[in-house]
C-alpha positions in Angstrom: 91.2 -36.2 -6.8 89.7 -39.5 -7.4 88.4 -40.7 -10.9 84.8 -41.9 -11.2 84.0 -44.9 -12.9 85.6 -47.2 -14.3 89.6 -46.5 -14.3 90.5 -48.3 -17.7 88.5 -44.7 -19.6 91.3 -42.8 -17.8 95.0 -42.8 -19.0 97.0 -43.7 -16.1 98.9 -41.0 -15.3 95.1 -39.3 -14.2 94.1 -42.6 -12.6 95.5 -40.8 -9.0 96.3 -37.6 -8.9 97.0 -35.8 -5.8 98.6 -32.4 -5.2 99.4 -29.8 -2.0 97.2 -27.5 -1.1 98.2 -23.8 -0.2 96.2 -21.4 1.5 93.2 -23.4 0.5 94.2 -23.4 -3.4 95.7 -26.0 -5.7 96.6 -26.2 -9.3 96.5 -28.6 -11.6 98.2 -28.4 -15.6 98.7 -30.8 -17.7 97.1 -32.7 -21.2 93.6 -34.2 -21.2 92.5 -36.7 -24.0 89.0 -35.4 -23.7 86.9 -33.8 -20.7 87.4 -36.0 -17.5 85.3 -36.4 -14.6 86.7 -36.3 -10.8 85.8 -35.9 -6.9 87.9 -33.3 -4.9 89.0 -35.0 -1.8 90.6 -34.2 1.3 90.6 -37.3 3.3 92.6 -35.7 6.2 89.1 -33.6 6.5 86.9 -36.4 5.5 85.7 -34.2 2.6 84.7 -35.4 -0.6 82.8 -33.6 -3.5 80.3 -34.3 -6.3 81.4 -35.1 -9.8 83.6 -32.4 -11.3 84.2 -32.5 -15.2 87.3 -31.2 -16.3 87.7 -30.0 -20.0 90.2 -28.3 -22.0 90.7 -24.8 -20.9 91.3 -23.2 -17.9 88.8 -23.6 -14.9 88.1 -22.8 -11.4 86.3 -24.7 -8.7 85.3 -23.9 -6.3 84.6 -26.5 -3.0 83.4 -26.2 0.6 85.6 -28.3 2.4 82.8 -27.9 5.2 79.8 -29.3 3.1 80.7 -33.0 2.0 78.8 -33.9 -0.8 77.7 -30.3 -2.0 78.5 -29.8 -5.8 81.4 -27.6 -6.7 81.3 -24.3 -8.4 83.0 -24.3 -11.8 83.7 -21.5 -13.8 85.1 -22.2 -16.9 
């Protein structure tokens, strides 16, 4: 996930996050200062998404690694 913007809004540990991917699903947990916005992206498919916000809470998104550039479905 990449951070949009300018980095120095982000605290650093959210600057770069990047995590495995199983059976087309990945988690994320941890604390947020306030809601943060990201891309998804999967560079070993040249896939990269639309802004995401993520907020307090739990939430699902949803991404189609086959439509770069399409915006996410979030359910929060």
């Amino acid at each position: 996930m990449s951070v949009v913007g300018d980095t120095s809004y982000y605290p650093p540990e959210l600057r770069n996050i990047t995590v495995p991917i199983y059976g087309g699903i990945f988690q994320i947990k941890g604390q947020l200062p306030n809601p943060v916005a990201f891309t998804v992206d999967n560079h070993a498919k040249a896939y990269f998404s639309r802004m995401i916000v993520v907020q307090e809470g739990t939430q699902s998104v949803t991404n189609n690694i086959n439509a770069t550039g399409e915006m996410p479905s979030i359910d929060n």
